[in-house]
MMTF fields as JSON, N, C-alpha, C and O atoms, coordinates in Angstrom:
{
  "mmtfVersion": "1.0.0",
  "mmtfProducer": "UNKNOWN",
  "numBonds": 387,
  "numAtoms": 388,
  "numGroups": 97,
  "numChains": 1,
  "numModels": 1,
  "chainsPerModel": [1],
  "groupsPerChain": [97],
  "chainIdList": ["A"],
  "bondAtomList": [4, 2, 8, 6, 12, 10, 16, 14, 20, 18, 24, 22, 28, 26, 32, 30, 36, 34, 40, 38, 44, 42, 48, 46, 52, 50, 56, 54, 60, 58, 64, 62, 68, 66, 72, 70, 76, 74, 80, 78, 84, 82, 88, 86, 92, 90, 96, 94, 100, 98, 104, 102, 108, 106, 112, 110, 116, 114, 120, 118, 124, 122, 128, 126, 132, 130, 136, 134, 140, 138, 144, 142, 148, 146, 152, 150, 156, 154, 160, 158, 164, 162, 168, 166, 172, 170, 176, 174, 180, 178, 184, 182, 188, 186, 192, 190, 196, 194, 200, 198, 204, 202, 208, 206, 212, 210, 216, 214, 220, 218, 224, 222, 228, 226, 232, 230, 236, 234, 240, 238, 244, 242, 248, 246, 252, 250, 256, 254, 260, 258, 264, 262, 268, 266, 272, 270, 276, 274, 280, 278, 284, 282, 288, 286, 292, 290, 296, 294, 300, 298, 304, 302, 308, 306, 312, 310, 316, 314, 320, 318, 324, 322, 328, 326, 332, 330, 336, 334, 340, 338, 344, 342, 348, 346, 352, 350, 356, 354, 360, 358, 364, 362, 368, 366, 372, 370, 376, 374, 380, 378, 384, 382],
  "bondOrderList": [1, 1, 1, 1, 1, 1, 1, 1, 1, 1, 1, 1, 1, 1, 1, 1, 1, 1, 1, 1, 1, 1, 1, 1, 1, 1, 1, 1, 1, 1, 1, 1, 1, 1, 1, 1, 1, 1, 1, 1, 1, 1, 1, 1, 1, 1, 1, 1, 1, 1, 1, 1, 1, 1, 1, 1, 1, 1, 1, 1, 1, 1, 1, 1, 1, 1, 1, 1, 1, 1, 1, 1, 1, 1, 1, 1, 1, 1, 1, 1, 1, 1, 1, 1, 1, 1, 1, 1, 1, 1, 1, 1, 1, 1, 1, 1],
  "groupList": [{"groupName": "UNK", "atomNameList": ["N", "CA", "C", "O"], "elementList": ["N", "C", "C", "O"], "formalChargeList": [0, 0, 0, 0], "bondAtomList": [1, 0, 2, 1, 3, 2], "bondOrderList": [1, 1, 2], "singleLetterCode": "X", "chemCompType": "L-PEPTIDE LINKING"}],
  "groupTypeList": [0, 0, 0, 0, 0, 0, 0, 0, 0, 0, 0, 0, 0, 0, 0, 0, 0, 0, 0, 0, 0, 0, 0, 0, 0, 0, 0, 0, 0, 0, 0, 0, 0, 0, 0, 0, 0, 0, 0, 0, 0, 0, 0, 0, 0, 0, 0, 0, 0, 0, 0, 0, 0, 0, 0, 0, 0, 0, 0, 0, 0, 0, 0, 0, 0, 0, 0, 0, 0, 0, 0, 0, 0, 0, 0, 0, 0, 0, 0, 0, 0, 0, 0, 0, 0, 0, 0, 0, 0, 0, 0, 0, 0, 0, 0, 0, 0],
  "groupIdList": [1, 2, 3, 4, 5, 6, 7, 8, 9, 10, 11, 12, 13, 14, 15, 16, 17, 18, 19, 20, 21, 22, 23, 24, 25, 26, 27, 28, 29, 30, 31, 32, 33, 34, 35, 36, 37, 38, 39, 40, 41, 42, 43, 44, 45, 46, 47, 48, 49, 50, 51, 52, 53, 54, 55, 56, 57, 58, 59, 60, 61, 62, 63, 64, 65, 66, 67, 68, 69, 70, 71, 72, 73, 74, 75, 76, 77, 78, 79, 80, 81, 82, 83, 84, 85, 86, 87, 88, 89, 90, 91, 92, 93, 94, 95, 96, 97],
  "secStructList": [7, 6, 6, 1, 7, 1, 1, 1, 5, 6, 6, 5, 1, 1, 1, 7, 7, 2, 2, 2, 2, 1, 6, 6, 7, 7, 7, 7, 7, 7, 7, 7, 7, 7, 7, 4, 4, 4, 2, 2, 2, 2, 2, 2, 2, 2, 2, 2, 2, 2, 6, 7, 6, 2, 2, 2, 2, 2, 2, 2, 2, 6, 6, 7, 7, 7, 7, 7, 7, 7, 2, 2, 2, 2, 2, 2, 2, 2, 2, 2, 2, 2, 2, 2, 2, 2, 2, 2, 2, 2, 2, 1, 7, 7, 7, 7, 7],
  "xCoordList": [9.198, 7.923, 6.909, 6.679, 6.332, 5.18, 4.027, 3.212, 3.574, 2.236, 2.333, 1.465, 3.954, 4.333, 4.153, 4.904, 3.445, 3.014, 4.102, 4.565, 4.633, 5.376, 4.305, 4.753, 3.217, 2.637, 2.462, 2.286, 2.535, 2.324, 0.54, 0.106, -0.318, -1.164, -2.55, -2.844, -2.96, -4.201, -4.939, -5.742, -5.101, -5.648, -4.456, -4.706, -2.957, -2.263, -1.095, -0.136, -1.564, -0.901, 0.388, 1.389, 0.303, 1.402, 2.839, 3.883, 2.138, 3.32, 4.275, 3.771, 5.696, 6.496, 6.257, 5.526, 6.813, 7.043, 8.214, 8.965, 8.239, 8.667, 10.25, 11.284, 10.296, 11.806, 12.378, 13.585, 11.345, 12.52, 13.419, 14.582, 12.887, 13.641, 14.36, 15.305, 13.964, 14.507, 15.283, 14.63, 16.302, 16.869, 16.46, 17.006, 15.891, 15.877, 14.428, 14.02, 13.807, 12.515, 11.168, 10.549, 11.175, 9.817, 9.009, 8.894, 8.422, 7.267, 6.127, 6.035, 5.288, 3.51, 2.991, 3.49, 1.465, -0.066, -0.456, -0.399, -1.139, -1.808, -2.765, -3.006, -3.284, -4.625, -4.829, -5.007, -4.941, -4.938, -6.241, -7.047, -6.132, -6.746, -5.876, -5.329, -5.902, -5.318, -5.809, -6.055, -6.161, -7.488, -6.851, -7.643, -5.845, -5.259, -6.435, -6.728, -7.361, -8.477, -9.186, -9.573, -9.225, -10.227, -9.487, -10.23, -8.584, -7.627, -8.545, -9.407, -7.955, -8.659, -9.765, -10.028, -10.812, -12.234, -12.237, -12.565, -11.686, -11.925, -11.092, -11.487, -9.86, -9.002, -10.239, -10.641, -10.78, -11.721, -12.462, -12.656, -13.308, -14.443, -14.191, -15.07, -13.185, -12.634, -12.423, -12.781, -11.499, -11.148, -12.265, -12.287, -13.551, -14.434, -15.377, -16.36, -15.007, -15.927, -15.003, -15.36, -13.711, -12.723, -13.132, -13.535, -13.069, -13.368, -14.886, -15.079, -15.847, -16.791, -17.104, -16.922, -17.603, -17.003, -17.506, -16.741, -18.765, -19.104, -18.175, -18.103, -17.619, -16.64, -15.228, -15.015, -14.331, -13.878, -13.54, -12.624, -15.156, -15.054, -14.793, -13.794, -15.967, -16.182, -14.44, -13.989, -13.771, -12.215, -11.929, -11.479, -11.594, -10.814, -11.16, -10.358, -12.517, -12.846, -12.144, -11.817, -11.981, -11.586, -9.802, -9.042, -9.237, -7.517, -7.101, -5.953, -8.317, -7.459, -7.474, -8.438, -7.015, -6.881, -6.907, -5.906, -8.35, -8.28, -7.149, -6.99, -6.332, -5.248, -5.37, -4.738, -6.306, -6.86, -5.56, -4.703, -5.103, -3.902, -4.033, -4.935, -3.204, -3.351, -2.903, -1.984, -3.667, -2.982, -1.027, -0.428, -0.35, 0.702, 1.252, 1.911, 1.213, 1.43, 1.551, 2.423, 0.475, 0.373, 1.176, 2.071, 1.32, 1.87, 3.768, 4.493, 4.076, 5.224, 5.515, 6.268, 4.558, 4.353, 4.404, 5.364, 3.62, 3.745, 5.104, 5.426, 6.097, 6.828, 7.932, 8.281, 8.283, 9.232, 8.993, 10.03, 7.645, 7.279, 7.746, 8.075, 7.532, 7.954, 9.615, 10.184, 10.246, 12.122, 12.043, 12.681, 11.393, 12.0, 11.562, 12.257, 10.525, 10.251, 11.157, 11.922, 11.409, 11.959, 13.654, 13.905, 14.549, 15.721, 15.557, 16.615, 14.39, 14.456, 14.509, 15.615, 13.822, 13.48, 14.704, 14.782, 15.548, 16.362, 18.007, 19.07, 17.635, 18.799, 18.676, 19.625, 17.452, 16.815, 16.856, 16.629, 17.335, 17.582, 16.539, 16.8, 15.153, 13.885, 14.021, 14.535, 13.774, 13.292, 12.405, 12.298, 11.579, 9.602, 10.352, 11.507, 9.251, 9.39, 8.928, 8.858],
  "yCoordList": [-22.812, -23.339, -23.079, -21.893, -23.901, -24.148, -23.592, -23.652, -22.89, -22.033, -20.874, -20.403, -20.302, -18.876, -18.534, -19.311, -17.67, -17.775, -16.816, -16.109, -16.708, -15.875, -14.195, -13.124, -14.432, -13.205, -13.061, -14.0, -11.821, -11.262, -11.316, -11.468, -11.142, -10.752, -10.746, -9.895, -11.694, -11.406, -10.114, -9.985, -9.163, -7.781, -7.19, -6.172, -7.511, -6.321, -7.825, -8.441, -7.91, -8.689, -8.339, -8.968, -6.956, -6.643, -5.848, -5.286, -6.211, -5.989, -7.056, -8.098, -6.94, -7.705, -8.291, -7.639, -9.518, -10.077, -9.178, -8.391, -9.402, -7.801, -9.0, -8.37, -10.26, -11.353, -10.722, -10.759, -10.026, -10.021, -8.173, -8.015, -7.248, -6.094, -6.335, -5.578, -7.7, -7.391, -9.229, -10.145, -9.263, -10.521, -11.575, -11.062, -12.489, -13.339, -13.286, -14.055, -12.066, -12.336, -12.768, -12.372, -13.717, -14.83, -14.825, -15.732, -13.654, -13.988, -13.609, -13.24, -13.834, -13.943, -13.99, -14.49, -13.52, -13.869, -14.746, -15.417, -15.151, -16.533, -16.639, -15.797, -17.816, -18.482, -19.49, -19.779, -20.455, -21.922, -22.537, -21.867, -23.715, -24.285, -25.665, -26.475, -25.693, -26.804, -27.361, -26.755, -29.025, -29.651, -31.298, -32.048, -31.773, -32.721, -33.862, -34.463, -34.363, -35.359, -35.354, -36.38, -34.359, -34.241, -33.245, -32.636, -33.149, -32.418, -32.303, -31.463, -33.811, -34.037, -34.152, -34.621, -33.848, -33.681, -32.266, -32.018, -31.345, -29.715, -29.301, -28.293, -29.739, -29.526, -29.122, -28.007, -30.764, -30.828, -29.949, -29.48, -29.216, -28.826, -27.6, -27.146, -26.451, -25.576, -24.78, -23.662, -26.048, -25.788, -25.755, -24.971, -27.106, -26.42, -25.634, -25.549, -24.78, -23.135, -22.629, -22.444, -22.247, -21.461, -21.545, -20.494, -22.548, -22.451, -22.122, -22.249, -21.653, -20.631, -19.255, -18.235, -19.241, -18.265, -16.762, -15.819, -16.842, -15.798, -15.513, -14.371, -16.58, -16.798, -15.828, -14.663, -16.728, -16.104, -14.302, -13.522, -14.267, -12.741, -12.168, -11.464, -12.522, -11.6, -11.383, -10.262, -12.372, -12.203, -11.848, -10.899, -11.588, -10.756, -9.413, -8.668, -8.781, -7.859, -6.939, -5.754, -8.132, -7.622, -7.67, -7.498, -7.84, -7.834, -9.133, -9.392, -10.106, -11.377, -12.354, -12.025, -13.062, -14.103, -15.549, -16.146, -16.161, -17.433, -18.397, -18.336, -19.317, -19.889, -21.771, -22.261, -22.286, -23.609, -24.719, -24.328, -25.422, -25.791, -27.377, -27.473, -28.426, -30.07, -29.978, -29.271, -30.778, -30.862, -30.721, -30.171, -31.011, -31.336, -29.903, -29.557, -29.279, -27.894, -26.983, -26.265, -27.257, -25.945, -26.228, -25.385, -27.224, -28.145, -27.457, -26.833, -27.69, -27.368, -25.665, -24.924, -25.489, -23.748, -23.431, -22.814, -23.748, -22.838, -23.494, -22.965, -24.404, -24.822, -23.33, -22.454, -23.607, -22.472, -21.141, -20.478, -20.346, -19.724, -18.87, -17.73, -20.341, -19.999, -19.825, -18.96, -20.685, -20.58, -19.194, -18.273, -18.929, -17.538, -16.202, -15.191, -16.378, -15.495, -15.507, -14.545, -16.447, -17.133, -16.202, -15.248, -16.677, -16.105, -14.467, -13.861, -13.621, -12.254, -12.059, -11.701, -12.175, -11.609, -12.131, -11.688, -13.001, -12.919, -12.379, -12.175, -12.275, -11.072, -9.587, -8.815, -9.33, -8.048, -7.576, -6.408, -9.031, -8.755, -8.426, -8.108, -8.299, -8.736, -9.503, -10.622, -9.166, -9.756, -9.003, -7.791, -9.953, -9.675, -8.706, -8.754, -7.81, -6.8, -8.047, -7.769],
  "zCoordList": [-13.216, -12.8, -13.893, -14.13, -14.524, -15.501, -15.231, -16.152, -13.934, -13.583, -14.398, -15.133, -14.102, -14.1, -15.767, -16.358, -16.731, -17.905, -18.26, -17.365, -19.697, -20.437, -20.155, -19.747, -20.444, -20.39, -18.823, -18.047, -18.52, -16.831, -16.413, -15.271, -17.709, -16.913, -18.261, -19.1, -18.043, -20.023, -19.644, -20.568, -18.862, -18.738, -19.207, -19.851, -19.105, -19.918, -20.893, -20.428, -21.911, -22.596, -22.811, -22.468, -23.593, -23.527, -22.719, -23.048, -21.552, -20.739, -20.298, -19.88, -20.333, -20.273, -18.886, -18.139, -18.411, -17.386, -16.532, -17.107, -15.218, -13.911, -14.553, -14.774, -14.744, -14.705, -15.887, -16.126, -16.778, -18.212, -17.599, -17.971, -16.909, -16.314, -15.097, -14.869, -13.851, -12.882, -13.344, -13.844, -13.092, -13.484, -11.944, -10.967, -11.675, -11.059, -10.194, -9.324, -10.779, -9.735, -10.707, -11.694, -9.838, -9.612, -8.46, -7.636, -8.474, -7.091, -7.979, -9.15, -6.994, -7.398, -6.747, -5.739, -6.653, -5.851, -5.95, -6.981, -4.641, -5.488, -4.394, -3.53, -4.557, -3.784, -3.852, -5.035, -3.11, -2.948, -1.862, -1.216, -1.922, -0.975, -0.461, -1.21, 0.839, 1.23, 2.13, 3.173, 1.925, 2.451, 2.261, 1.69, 2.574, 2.049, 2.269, 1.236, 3.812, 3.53, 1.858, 1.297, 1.426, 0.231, -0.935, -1.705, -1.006, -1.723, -2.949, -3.209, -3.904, -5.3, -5.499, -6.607, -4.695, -4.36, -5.188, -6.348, -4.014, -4.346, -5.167, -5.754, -5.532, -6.693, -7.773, -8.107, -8.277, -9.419, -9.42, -10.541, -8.141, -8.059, -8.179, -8.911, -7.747, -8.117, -9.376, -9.746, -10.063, -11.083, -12.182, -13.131, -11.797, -12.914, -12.817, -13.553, -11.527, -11.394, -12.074, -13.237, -11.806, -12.444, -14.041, -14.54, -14.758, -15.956, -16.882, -18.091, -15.777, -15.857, -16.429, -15.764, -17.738, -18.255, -17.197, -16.997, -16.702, -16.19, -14.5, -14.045, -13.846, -13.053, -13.561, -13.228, -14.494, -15.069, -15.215, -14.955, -15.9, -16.589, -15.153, -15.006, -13.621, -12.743, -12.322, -12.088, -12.284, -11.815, -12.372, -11.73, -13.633, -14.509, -14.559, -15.122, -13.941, -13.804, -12.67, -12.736, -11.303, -9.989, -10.509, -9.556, -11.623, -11.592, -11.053, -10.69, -11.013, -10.769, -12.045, -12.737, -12.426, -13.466, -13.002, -12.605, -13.098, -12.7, -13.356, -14.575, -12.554, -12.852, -12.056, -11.121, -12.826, -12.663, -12.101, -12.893, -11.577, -11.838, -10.948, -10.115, -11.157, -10.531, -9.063, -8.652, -8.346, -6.451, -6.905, -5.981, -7.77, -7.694, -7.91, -6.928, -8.549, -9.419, -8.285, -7.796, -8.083, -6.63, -5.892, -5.834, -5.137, -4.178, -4.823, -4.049, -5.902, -6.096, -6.107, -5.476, -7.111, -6.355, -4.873, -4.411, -4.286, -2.847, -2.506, -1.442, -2.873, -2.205, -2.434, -1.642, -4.117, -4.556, -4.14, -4.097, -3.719, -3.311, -2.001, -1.673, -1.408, 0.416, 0.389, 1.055, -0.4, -0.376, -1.193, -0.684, -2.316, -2.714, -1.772, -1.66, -1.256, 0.119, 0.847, 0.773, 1.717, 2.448, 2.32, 3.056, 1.358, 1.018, 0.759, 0.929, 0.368, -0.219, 1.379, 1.785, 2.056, 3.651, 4.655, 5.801, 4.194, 4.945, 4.274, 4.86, 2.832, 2.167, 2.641, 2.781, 2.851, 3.092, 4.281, 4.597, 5.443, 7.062, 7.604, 8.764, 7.318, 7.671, 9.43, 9.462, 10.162, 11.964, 12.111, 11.924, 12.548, 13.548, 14.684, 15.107, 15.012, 16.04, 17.221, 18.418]
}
């Protein structure tokens, strides 16, 4: 997936990605919005707060890294997301009380 960056994190550049020590894991945080009437409305509008430098800095301050991305991107993200959840929690034998 093309979101997921070679670097883990521009607050620690040089730390390796958790995939290059643990072989096959790809999970992540994230944050979205999902609004399909007006999707590409707030997509746009989002993304050009995100690219705010004082926006920006304040997230990078709190340990988050704004990560701008197209209705489609995400859309494919949360998909891979939910199946790689999805399979760890039921390798792991994971059931709701």
């Amino acid at each position: 997936m093309k979101l997921l960056r070679k670097a883990v994190f521009a607050l620690l550049p040089d730390l390796p990605p958790v995939g290059e020590t643990v072989p096959g894991y790809n999970f992540a945080v994230c944050g979205g919005l999902i609004a399909p009437a007006i999707v590409n409305t707030l997509n746009a509008a989002v993304n050009k707060v995100l690219a705010t430098p004082a926006i920006r800095e304040r997230m990078m301050g709190l340990g988050l890294e704004p990560f701008p991305s197209t209705v489609e991107e995400f859309r494919k993200f949360a998909v891979e997301q939910h199946g790689q959840w999805g399979r760890s929690i039921k390798d792991a034998g994971i059931q709701p009380e």
